[in-house]
C-alpha positions as CSV (number, residue, x, y, z in Angstrom):
1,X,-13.2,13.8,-27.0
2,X,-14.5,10.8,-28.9
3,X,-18.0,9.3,-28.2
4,X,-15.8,5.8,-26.8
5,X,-13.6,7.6,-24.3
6,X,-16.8,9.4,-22.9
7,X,-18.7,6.3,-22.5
8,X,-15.7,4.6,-21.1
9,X,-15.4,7.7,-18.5
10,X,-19.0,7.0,-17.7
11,X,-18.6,3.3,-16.8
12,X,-15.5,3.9,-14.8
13,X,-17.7,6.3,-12.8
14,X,-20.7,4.5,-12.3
15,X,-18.6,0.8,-11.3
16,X,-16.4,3.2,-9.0
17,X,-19.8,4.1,-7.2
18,X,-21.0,0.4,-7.1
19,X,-18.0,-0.7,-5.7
20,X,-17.6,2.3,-3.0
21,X,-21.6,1.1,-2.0
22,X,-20.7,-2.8,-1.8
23,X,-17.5,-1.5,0.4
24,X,-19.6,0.9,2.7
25,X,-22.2,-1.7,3.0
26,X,-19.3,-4.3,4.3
27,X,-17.6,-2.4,6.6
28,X,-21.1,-1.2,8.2
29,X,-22.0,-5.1,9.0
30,X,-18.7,-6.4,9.8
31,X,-18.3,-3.7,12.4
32,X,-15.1,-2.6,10.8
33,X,-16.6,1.1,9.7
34,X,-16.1,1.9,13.4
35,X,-12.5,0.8,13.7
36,X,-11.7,2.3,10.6
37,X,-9.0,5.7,12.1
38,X,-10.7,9.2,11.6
39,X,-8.0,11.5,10.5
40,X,-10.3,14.4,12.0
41,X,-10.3,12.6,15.5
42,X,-7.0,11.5,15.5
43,X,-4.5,13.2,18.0
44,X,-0.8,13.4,16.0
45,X,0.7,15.1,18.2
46,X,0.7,11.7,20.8
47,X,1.9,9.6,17.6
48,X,5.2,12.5,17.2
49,X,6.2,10.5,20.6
50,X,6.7,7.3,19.9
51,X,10.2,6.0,18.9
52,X,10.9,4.1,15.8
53,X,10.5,0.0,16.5
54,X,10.2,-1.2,12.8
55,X,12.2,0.4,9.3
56,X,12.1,-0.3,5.6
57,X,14.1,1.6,3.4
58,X,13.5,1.3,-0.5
59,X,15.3,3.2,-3.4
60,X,13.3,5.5,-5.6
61,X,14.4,4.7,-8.6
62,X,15.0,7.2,-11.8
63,X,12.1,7.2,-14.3
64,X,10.9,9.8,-16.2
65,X,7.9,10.7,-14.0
66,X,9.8,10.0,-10.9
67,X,9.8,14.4,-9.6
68,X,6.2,13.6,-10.3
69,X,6.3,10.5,-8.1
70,X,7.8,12.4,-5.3
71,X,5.7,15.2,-5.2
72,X,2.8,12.6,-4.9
73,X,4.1,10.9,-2.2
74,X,4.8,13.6,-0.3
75,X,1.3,14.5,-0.2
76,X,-0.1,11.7,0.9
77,X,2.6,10.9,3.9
78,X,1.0,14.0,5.2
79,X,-2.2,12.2,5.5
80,X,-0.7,9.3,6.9
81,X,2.0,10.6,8.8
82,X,1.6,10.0,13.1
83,X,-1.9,9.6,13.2
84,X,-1.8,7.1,16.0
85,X,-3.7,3.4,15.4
86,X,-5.3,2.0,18.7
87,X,-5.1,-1.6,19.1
88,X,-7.6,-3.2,16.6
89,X,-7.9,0.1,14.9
90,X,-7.8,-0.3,10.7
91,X,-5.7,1.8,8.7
92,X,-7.2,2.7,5.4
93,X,-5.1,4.3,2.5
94,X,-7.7,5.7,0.9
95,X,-9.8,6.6,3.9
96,X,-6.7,9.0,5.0
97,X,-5.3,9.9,1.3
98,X,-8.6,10.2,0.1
99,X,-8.9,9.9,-4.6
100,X,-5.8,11.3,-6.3
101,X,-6.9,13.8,-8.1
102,X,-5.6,17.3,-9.7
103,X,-7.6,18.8,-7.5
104,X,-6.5,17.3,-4.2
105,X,-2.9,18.4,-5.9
106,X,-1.8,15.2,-7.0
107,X,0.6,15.1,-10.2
108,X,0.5,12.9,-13.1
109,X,3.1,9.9,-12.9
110,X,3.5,6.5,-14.3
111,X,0.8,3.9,-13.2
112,X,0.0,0.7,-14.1
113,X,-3.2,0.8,-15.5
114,X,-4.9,-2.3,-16.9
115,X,-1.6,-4.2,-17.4
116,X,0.2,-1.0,-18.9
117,X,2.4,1.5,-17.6
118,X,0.5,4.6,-18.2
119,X,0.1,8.2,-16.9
120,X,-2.3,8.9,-14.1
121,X,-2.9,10.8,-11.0
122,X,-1.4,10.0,-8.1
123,X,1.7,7.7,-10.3
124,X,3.7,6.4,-7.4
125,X,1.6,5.7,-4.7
126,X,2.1,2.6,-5.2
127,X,5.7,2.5,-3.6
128,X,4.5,4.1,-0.4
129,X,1.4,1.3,-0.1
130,X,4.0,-0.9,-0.7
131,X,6.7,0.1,1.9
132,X,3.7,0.4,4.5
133,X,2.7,-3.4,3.7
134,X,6.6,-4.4,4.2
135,X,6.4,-2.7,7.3
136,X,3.3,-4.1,8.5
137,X,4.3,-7.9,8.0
138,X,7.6,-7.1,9.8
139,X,5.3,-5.9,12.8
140,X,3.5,-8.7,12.7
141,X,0.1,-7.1,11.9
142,X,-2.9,-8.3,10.5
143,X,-3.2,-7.5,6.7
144,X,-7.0,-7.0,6.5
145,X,-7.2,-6.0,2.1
146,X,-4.3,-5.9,0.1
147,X,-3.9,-6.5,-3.9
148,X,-0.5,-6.9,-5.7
149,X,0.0,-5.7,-8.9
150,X,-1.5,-8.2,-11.9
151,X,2.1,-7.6,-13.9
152,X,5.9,-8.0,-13.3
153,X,7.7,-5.2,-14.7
154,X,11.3,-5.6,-14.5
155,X,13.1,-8.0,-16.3
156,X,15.8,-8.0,-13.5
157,X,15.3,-9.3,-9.9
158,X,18.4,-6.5,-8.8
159,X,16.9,-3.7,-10.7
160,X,14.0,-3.8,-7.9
161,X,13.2,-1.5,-5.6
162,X,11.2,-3.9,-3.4
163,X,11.2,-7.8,-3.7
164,X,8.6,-9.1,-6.0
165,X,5.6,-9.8,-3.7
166,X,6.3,-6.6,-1.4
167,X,3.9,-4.6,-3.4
168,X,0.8,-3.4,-2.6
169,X,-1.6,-1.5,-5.3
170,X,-4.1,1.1,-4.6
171,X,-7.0,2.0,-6.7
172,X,-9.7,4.6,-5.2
173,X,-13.1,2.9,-5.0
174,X,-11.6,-0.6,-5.8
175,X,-8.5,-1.8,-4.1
176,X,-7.2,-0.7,-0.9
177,X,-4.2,-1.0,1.4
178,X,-5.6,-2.2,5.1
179,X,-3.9,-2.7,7.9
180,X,-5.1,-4.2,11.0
181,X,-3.1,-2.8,14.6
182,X,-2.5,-6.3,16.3
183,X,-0.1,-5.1,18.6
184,X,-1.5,-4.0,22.3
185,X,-0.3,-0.5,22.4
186,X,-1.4,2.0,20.0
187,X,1.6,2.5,16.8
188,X,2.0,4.9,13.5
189,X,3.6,5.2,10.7
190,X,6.2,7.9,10.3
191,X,8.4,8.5,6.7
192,X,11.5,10.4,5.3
193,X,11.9,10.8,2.1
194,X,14.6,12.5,-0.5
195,X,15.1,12.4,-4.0
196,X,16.4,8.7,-3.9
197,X,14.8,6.7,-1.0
198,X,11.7,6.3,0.7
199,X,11.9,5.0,4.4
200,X,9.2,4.2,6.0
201,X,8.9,3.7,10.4
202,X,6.0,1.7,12.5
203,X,6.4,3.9,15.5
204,X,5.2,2.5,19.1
205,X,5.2,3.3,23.2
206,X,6.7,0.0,23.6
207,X,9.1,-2.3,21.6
208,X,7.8,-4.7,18.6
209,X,9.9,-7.8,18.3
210,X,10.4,-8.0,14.3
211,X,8.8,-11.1,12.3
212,X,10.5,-13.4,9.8
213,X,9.4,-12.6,6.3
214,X,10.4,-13.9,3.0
215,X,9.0,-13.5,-0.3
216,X,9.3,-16.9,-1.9
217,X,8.8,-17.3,-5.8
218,X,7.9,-20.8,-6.0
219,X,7.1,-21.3,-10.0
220,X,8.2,-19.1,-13.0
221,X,6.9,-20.4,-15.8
222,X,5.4,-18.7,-19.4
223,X,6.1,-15.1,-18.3
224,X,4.1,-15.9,-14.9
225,X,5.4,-15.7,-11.8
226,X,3.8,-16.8,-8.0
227,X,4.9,-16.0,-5.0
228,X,4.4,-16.7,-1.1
229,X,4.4,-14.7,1.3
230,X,5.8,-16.1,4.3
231,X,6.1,-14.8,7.8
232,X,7.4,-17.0,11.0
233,X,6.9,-14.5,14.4
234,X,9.7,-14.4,17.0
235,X,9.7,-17.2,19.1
236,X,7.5,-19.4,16.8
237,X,8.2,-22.4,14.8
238,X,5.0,-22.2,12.7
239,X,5.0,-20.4,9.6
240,X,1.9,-18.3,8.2
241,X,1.2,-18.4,4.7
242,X,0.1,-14.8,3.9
243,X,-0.8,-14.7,0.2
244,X,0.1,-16.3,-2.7
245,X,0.2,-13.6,-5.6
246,X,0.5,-14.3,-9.2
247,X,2.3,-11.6,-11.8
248,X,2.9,-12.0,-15.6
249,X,5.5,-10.2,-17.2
250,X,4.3,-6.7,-19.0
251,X,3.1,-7.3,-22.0
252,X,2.1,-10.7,-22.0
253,X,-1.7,-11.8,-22.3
């Protein structure tokens, strides 16, 4: 291993820790810490009981990593599968998946990794964070941290397997999917997935009337591309501005 990668390794490490403190420290004083579901006090069997309200279906698409990709997603449903979110309770990724790592029996698969597709553990993730954050806005619940990805890597808007701004990446120790339970009665996510789609369900006692959402690309221009993420909820003229994320094409500067 050369001297650079070591130091490199290092860095990574120590900026991981830094960032994991600044996050602890925020969630202690906001309060959020305590909302925050506990896998380890979380009853599953009560989330097995509540019927779908809410669906997104996505294709997996073929790549050469995508057994890989699979494999990793089907690990960490199990985390995230019908573990039941009380109203005002926050739903972590990484606080239920915990860092994708060989050891935790993640594979290697195709990331995108400081504006390159690259291999990493845990490559795919990504699609179900994504698919959750779909499913979320459709429920109409509160979006408490959520990063899109900093490039655009299809060249074709029908070669997609979710609509540019849908996405939602996950780094351990940096960036996080979390998801606020606005609604009044207590929901969970449940999943299916085969070797070509993902679907995802927001599960709940009672009914959830399904918000407007679009994913508006308002200026493409040099390789870069913003969009806004709009959602109007039933019954409602107003319309929320969620986020306004920017991508550039891959490799572009």
């Amino acid at each position: 291993m050369r001297p650079t990668t070591t130091v490199k390794g290092t860095v990574l490490k120590l900026r991981r820790r830094l960032a994991q403190a600044i996050r602890a420290t925020r969630d202690f004083a906001s309060g959020t810490k305590k909302r925050i579901v506990n896998p380890a006090s979380a009853e599953r069997a009560e989330g097995q009981k509540y019927p779908a309200r809410i669906t997104v279906e996505q294709p997996i698409l073929p790549t050469e990593s995508v057994a890989a990709k699979i494999h990793n997603i089907e690990l960490a449903r199990r985390h995230i599968e019908n573990l039941p979110i009380p109203p005002g309770g926050v739903f972590s990724v990484w606080r239920l998946v915990g860092r994708a790592t060989s050891a935790a029996g993640f594979q290697s698969g195709r990331s995108l990794l400081g504006g390159e597709l690259r291999a990493d553990f845990g490559g795919g993730l990504c699609q179900l964070s994504g698919i959750i954050y779909h499913a979320s806005l459709l429920a109409g619940l509160h979006i408490l941290e959520r990063h899109p990805h900093s490039r655009d890597i299809y060249d074709d808007d029908d070669a997609r397997y979710t609509p540019l701004g849908a996405d939602a990446t996950v780094a351990y120790g940096f960036k996080d999917l979390r998801v606020t339970n606005s609604q009044r009665v207590p929901i969970c996510f449940r999943f299916a997935l085969t070797p070509d789609r993902l679907t995802c369900w927001i599960c709940s006692s009672q009914p959830i009337q399904p918000c407007r959402v679009e994913f508006a690309i308002g200026h493409r221009e040099r390789g870069i591309s913003l969009v806004e993420t709009r959602r109007q909820r039933p019954g409602e003229s107003k319309v929320e501005i969620l986020a306004v994320s920017s991508y550039r094409k891959l490799g572009q500067s």
